[in-house]
MDTraj code that builds the backbone (N, CA, C; nanometers):
import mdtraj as md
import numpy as np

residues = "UNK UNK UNK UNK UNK UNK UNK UNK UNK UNK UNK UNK UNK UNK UNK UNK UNK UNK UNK UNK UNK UNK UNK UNK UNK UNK UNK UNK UNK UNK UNK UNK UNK UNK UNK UNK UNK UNK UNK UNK UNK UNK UNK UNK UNK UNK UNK UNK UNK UNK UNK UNK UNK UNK UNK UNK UNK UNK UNK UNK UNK UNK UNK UNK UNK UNK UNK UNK UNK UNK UNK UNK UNK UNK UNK UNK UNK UNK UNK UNK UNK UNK UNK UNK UNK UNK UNK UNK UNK UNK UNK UNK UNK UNK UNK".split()
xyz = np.array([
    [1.4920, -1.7105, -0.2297],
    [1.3486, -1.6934, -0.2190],
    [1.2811, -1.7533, -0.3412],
    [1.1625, -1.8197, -0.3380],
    [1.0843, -1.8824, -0.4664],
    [0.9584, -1.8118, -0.4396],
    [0.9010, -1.7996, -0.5724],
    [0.7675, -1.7499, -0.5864],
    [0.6951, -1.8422, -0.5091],
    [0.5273, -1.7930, -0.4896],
    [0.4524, -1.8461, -0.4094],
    [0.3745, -1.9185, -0.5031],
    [0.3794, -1.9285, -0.6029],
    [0.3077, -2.0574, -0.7151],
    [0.3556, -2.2074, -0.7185],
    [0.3214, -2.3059, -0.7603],
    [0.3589, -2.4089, -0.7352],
    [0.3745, -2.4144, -0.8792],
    [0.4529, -2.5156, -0.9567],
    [0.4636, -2.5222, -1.0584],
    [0.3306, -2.5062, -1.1387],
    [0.2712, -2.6600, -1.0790],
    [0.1757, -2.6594, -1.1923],
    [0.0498, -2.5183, -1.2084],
    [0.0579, -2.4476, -1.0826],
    [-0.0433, -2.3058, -1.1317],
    [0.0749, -2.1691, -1.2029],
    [0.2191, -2.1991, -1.2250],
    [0.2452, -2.0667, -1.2563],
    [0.2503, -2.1505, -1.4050],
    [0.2582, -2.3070, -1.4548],
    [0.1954, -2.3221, -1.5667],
    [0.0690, -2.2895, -1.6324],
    [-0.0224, -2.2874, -1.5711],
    [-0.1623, -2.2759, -1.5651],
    [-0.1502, -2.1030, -1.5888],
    [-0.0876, -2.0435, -1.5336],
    [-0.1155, -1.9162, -1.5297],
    [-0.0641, -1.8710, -1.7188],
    [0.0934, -1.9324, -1.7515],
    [0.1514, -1.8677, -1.8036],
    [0.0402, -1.9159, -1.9443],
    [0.0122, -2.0629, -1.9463],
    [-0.0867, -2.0764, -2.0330],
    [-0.2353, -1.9799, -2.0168],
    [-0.2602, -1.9372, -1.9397],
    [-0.3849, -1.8149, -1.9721],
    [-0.3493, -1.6868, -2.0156],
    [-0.2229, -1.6540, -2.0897],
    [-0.1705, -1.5936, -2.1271],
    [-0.1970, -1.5577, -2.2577],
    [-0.1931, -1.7121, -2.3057],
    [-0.2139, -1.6996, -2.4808],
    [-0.1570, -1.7666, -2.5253],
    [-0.0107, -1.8450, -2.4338],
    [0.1110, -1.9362, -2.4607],
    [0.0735, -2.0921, -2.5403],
    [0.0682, -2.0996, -2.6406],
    [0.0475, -2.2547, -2.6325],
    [0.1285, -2.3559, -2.5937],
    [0.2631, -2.3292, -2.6163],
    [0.3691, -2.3963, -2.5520],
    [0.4008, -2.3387, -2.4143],
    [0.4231, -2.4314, -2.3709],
    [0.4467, -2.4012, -2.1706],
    [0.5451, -2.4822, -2.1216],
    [0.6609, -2.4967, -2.0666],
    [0.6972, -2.5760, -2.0177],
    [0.8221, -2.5304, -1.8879],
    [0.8704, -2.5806, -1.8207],
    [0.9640, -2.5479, -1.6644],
    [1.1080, -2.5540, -1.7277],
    [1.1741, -2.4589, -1.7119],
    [1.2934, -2.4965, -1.7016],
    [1.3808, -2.4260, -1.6070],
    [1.5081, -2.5190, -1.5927],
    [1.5955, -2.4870, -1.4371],
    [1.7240, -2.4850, -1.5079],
    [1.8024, -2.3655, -1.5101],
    [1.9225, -2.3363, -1.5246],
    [2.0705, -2.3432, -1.4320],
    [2.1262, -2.4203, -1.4714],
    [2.2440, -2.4139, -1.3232],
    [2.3019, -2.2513, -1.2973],
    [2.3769, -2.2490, -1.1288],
    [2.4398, -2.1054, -1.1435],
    [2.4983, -2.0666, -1.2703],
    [2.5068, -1.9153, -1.2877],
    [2.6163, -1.8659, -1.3599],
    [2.6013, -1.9128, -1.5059],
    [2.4720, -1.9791, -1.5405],
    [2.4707, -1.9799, -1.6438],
    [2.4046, -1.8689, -1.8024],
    [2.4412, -1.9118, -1.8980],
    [2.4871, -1.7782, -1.9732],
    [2.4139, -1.7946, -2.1267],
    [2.3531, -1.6994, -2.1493],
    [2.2627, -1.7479, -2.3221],
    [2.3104, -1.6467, -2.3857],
    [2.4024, -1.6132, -2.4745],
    [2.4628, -1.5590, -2.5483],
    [2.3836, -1.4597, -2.6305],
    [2.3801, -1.3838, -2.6817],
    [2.2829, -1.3036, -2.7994],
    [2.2164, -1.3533, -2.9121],
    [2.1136, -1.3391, -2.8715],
    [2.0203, -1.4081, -2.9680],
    [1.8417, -1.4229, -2.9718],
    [1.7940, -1.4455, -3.0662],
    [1.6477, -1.4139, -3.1002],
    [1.5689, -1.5365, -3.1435],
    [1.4313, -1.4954, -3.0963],
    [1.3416, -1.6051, -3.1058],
    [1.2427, -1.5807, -3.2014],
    [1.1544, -1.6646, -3.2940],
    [1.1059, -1.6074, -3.3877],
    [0.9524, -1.5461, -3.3561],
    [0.9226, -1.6040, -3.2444],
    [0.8031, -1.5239, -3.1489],
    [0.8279, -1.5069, -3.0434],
    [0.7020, -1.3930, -2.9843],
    [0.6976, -1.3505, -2.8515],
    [0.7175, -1.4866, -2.7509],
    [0.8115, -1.4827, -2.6646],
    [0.8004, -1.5776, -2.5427],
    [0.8539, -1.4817, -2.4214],
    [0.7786, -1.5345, -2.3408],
    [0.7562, -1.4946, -2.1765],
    [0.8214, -1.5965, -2.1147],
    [0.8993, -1.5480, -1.9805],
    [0.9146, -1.6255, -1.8674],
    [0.8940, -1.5476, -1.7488],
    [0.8264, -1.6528, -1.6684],
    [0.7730, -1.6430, -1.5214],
    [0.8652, -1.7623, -1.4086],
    [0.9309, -1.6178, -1.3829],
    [1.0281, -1.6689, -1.3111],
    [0.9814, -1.7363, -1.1702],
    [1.0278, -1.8433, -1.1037],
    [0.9933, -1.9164, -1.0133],
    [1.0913, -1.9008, -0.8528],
    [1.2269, -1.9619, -0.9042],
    [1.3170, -1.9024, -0.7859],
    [1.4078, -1.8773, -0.8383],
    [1.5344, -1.8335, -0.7975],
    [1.6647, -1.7621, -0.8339],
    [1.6585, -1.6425, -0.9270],
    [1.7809, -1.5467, -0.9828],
    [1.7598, -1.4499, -1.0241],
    [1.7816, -1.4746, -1.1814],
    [1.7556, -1.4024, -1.2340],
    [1.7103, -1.3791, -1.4494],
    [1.8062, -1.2364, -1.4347],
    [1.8747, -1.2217, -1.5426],
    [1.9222, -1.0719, -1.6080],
    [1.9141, -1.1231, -1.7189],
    [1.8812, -1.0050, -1.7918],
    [1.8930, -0.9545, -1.9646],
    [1.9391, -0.7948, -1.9652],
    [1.9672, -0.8291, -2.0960],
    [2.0224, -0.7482, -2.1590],
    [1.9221, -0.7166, -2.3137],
    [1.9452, -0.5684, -2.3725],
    [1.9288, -0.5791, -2.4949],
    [2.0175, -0.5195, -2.5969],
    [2.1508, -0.6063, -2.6632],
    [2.2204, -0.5105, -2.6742],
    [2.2554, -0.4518, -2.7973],
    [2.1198, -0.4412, -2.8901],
    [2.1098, -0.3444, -2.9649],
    [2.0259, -0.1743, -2.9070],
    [1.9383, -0.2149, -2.8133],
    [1.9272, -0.0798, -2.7206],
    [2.0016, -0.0605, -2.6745],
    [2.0735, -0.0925, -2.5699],
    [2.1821, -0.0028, -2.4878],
    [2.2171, -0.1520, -2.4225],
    [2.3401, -0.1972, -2.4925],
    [2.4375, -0.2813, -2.4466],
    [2.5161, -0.3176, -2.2760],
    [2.5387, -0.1882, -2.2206],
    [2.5459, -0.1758, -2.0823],
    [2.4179, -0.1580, -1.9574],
    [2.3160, -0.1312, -2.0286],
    [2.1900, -0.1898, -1.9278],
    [2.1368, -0.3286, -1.9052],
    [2.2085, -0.3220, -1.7770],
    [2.0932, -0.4830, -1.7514],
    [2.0073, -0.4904, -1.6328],
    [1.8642, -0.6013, -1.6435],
    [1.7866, -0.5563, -1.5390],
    [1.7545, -0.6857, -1.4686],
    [1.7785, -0.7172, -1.3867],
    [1.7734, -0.8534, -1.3311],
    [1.5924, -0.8371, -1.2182],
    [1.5868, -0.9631, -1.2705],
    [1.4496, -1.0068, -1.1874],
    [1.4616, -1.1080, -1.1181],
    [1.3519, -1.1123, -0.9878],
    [1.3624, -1.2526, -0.9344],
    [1.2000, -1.3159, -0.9256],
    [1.2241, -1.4011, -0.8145],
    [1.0497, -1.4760, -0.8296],
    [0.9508, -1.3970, -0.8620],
    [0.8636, -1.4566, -0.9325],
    [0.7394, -1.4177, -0.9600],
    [0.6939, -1.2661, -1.0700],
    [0.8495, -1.2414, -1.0731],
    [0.8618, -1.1577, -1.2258],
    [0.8218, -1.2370, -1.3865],
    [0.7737, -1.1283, -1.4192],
    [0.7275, -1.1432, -1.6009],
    [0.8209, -1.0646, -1.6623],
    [0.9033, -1.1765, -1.7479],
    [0.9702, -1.1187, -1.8756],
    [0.9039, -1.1280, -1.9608],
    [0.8808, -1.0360, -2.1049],
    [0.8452, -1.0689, -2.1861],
    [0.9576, -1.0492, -2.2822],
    [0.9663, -1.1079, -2.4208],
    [1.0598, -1.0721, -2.5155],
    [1.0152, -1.0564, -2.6593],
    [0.9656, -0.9473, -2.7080],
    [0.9075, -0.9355, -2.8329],
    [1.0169, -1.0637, -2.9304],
    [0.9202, -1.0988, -3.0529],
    [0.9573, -1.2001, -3.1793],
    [1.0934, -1.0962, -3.2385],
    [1.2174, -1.1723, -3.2332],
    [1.3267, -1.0879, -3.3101],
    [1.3783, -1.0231, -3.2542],
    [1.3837, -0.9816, -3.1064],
    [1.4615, -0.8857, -3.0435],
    [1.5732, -0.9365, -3.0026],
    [1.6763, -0.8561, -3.0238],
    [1.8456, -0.9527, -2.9862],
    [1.8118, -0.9302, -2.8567],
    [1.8336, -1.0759, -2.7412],
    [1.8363, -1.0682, -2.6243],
    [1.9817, -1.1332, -2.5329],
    [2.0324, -1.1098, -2.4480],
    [2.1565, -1.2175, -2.3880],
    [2.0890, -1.1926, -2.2417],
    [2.1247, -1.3089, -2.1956],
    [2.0552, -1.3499, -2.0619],
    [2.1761, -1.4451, -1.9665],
    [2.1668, -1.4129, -1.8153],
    [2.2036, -1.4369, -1.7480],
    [2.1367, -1.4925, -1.5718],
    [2.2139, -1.6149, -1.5470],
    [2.1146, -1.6643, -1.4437],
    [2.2479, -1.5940, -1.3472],
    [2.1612, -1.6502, -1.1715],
    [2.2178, -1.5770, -1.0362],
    [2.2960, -1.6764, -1.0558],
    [2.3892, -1.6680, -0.9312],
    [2.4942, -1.7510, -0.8597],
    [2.3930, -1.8683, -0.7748],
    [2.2839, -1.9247, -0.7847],
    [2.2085, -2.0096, -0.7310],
    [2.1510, -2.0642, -0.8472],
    [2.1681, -2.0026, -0.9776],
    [2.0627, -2.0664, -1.0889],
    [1.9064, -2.0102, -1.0891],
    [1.8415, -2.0825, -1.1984],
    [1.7202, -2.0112, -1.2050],
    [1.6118, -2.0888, -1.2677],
    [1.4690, -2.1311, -1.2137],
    [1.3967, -2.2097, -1.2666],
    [1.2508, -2.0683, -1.3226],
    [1.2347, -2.1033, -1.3990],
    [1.1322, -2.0260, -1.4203],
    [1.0507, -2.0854, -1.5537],
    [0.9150, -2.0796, -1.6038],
    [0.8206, -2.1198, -1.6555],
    [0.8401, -2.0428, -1.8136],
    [0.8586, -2.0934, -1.9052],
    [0.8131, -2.0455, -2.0693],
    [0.7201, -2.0568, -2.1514],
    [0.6954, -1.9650, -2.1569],
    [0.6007, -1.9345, -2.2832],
    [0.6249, -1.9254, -2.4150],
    [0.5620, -1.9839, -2.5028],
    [0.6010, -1.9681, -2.6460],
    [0.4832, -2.0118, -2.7222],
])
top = md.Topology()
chain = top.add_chain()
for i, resn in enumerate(residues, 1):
    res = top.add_residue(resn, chain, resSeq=i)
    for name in ("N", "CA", "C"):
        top.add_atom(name, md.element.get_by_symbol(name[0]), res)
traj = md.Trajectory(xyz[None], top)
């Protein structure tokens, strides 16, 4: 399933946010971002396929997976590890 935005408005959107940086990115299946932190707040607005995170200085064994048209946000400095579906995952960033 894909969100009902087209790229260029869930850009448009994520930039009325506050984002000055914006840009698309598409992850293959099963792919994997290890633990780690960003030095500001960035958002993603997920487009199609599924997103999990983790936070695993809160509680290491919780994870919460989202799909289209979900808002992650990730506070500046928070240890995060992230995981795409078995289809991959395109979704919109903010930074």
């Amino acid at each position: 399933m894909a969100s009902s935005l087209s790229r260029q408005d869930a850009e448009a959107q994520v930039r009325s946010w506050g984002f000055p940086t914006v840009y698309t990115w598409t992850d293959g299946p099963n792919a994997h971002y290890s633990p780690h932190r960003h030095g500001g707040l960035t958002t993603h607005l997920i487009l199609s396929g599924q997103f999990t995170v983790t936070y695993p200085e809160e509680d290491p064994k919780k994870r919460e997976t989202f799909g289209p048209g979900a808002r992650i946000d990730v506070p500046a400095g928070k240890l995060h590890e992230v995981w795409m579906g078995k289809e991959g995952c395109t979704y919109v960033i903010g930074e």
